[in-house]
LUMTI-571935 format. One line per field, with one value per residue: residue number from 1; residue in three letters; x, z, y of N, C-alpha, C in turn. Coordinates in steps of 0.05 Angstrom, whole numbers. Atoms other than C-alpha are relative to their C-alpha. Layout:
BEGIN
kemar <- [NUM,...]
zamar <- [ALA,...]
nx <- [X,...]
nz <- [Z,...]
ny <- [Y,...]
cax <- [X,...]
caz <- [Z,...]
cay <- [Y,...]
cx <- [X,...]
cz <- [Z,...]
cy <- [Y,...]
***
This chain:
BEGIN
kemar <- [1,2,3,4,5,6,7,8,9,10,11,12,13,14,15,16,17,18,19,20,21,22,23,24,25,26,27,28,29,30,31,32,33,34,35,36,37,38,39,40,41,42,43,44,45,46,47,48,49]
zamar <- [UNK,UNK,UNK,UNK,UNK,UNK,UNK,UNK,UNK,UNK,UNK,UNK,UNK,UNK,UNK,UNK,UNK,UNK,UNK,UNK,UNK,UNK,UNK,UNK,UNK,UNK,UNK,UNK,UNK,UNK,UNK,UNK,UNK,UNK,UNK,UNK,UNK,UNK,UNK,UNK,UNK,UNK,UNK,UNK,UNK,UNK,UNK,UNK,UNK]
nx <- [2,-20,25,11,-13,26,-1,9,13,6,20,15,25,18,6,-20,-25,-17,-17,20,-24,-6,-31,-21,-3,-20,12,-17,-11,32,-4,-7,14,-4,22,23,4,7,24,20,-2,9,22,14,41,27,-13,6,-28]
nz <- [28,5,1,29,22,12,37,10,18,31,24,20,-3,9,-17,2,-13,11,-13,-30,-19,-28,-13,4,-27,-5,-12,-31,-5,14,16,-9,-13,15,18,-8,-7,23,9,-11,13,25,-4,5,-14,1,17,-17,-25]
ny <- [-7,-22,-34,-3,9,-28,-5,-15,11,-8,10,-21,-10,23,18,18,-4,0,3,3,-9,-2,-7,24,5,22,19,0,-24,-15,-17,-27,-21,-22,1,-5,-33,-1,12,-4,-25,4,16,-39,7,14,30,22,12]
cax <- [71,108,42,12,34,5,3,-12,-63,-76,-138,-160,-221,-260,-240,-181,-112,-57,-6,-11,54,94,150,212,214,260,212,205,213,152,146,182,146,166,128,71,65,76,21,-24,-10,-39,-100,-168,-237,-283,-233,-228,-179]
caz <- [256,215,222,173,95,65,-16,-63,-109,-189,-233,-289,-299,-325,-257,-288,-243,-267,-214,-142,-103,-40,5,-4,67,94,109,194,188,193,139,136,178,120,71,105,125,47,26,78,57,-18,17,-1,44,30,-12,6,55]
cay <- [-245,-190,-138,-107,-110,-42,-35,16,-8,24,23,48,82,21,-16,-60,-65,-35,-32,-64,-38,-56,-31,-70,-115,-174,-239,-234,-161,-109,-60,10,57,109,73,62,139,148,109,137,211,185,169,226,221,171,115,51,24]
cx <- [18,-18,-9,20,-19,5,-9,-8,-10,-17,-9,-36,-27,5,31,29,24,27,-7,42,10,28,18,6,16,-32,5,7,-15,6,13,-19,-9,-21,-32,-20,0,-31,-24,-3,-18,-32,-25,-27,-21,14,9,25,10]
cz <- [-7,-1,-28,-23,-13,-28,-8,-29,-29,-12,-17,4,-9,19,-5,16,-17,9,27,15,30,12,2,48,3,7,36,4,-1,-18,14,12,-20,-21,5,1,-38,-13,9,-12,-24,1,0,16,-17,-25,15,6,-8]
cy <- [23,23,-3,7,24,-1,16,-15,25,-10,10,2,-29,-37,-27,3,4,1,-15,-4,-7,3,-23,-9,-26,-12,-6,23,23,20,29,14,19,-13,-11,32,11,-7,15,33,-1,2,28,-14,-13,-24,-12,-5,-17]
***
């Protein structure tokens, strides 16, 4: 497989999606390292994975 496929997901306050983001990757090619490590940075104790 190409691994994991990480995204950065957007909602407004009333639950609706307003963005849903992902690192630019070749098909066959695992994601950047760098934007994984980005994403994870974003991340605050006790939201969901």
């Amino acid at each position: 497989g190409d691994g994991f496929v990480t995204s950065l997901e957007l909602f407004a306050a009333d639950g609706t999606q307003i963005a849903q983001l992902y690192g630019q990757r070749t098909e066959g090619m695992p994601e950047q390292a760098c934007w994984r490590e980005q994403v994870n940075a974003l991340r605050t104790p006790g939201a969901a994975a």
